[in-house]
N, C-alpha and C positions, 0 to 999 in steps of 0.2 A: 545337353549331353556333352559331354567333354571332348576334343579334341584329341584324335588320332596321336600317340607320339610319334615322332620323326625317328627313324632307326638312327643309332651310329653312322659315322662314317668312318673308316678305320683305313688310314693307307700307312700302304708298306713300301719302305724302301728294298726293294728287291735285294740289289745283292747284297744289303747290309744283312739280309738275315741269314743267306746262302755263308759268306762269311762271316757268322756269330753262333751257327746252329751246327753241332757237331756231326749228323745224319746228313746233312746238306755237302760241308767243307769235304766228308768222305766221297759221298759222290760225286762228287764236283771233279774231286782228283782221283778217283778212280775212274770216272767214267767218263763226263763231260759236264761242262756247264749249263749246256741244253737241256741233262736230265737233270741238275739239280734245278733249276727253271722250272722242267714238269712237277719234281716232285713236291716243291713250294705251293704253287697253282693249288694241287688237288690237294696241299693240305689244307690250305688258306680256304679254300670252296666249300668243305665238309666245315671248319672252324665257324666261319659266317653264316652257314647255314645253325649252325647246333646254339650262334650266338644271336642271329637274325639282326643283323648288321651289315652294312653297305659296304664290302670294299673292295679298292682299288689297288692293285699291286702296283708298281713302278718301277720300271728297268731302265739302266741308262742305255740311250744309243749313240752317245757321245762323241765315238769315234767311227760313227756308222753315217756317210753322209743318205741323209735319208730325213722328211719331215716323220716328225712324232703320228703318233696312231694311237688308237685304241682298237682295243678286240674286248668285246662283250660279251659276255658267255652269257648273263642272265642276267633278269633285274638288277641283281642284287652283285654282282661280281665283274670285274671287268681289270685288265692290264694295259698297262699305258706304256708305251716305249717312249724316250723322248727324245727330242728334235736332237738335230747333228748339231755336238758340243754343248746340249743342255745338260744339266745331269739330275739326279731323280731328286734331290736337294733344291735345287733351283726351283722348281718345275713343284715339287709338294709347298714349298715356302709361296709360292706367285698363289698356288690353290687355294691355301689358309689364308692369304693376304685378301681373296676373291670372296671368299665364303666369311668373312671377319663378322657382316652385319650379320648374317644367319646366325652365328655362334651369339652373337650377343645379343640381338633381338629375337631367334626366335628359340632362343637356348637349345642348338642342337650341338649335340656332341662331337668334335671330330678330333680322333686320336692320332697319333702319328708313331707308325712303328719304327725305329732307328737308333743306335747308338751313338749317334754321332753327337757328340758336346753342345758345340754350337748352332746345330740345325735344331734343337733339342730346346734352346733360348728364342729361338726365332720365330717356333712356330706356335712357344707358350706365348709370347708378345700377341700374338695372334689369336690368344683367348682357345687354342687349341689344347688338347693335352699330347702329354708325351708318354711312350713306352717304349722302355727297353727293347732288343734283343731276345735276350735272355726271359724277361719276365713275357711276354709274348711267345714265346716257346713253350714255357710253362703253362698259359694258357692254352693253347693247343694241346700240349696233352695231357692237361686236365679232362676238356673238353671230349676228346676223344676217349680216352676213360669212362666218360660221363653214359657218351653214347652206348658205347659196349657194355656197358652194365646196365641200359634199359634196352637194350637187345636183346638181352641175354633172358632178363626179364619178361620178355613179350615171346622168348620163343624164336626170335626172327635172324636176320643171316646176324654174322659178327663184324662185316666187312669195316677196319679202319675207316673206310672213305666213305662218304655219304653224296655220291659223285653220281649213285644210277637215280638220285633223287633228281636231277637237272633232267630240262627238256629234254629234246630228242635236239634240236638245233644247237646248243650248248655241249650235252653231250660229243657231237659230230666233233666241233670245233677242238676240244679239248681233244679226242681223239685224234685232229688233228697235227697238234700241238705236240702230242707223242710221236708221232710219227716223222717229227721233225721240220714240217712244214711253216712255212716264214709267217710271220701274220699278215695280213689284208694289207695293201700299201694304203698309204695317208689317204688318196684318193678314190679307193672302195671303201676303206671302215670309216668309224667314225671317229673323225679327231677333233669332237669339240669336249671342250672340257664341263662340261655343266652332269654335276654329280646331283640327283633328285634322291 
């Protein structure tokens, strides 16, 4: 019997998409960076869900003295803040450099969302792939298109988000997350980096 494939792994540089995505840039300066933050989150979570792909967003905490974290929202989804004066470049480049043998012996894919020129060389060195911006944006709302039109198909609600499909413990968090709330310090979440 063949062998399970390994899902994607798809990390995103956080605010590179906040500023590259015109829905984001707007909120951002209309409203705060915290809700352009949420509203990435829950688009990225319905995205990986409709894609069934592993991923990890990335926010810098650069000028935040604080060790890096993650918050887990589900298998399959998870945000990573990173350490004080790392930044989400450093820190996605160290992860691609960790996972290099998986990418080439066990051929799993791992993409890298960002527009950045050079992060963009470094992490295809790394036998990784690169995406846009822009062309990850377009995925997403393809993707969401996709959904709504087999929604729509089945009868069933229309909701953009596909957010009530998460636990009830993920749900919470993310609820959280709205509500403004900081994430788990370094030393309640989980800050190792091993991405399955």
């Amino acid at each position: 019997m063949p062998r399970k494939k390994t899902p994607a792994l798809l990390l995103v540089d956080g605010y590179n998409m906040i500023g590259s995505w015109p829905a984001l840039v707007d909120l951002r300066d209309q409203d705060s960076m915290a809700a352009a933050r949420r509203a990435l989150v829950e688009v990225l979570i319905s995205y990986s869900a409709s894609r069934d792909c592993h991923t990890e967003v990335v926010f810098d905490a650069y000028y935040q003295e604080m060790q890096g974290s993650r918050d887990r929202l589900n298998s399959f989804f998870s945000i990573y803040y990173t350490d004080y004066r790392q930044t989400a470049d450093t820190y996605i480049e160290a992860l691609c450099a960790r996972m290099q043998p998986q990418i080439e012996r066990l051929h799993r894919q791992v993409i890298v969302a960002t527009s950045d020129r050079s992060h963009q060389h470094t992490v295809q060195g790394y036998g990784a792939h690169w995406m846009s911006a822009h062309r990850l944006h377009a995925e997403v709302e393809l993707a969401a298109a996709h959904v709504k039109k087999q929604q729509r198909a089945r009868g069933t609600s229309s909701s953009r988000f596909l957010v009530r499909s998460l636990d009830p413990a993920a749900q919470k968090r993310l609820a959280e997350l709205r509500m403004g709330l900081e994430p788990p310090s370094a030393s309640s979440g989980d800050s190792s980096s091993n991405i399955s």
